[in-house]
C-alpha positions in Angstrom: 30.1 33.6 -31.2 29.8 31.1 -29.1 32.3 28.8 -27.2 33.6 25.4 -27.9 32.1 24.1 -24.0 28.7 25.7 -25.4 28.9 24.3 -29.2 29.3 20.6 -27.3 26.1 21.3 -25.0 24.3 21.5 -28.4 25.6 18.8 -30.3 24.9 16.4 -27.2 21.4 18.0 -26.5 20.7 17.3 -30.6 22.5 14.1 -30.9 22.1 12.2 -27.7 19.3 13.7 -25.7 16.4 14.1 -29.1 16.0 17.8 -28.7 14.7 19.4 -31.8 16.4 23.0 -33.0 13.8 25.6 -31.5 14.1 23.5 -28.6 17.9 24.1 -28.2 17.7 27.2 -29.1 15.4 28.7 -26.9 17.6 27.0 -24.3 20.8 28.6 -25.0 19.5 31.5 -25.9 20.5 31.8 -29.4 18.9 31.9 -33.0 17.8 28.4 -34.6 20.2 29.6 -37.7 23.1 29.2 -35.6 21.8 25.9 -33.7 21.8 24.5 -37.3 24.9 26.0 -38.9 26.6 24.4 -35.3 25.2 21.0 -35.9 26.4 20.6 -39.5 29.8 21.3 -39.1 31.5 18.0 -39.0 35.3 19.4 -38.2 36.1 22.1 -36.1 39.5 22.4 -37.4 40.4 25.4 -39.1 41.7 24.7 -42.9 45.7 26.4 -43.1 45.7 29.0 -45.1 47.3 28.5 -48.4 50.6 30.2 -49.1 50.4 32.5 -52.5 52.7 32.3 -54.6 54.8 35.9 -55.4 55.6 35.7 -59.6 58.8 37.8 -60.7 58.1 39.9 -63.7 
């Protein structure tokens, strides 16, 4: 997994410098798969889980 500082470094080298996914990978060392998978996500927030609801019977 990879850190939030690290996850930024890729978004800027995609978004702002014009460096294509093998490119970005090979530089961070990590697979294209996750290079991509790191570029679409839009929010890094994570969703709250939803309370279940217990049901008397």
């Amino acid at each position: 997994m990879l850190t939030m500082t690290q996850i930024d470094y890729i978004r800027k080298a995609f978004f702002e410098e014009g460096l294509n996914i093998s490119q970005i990978a090979k530089t961070f060392s990590c697979d294209r798969k996750t290079v991509r998978k790191y570029l679409a996500i839009e929010d890094f927030n994570q969703p709250f889980p939803k309370a279940k609801r217990v049901t008397e019977q």
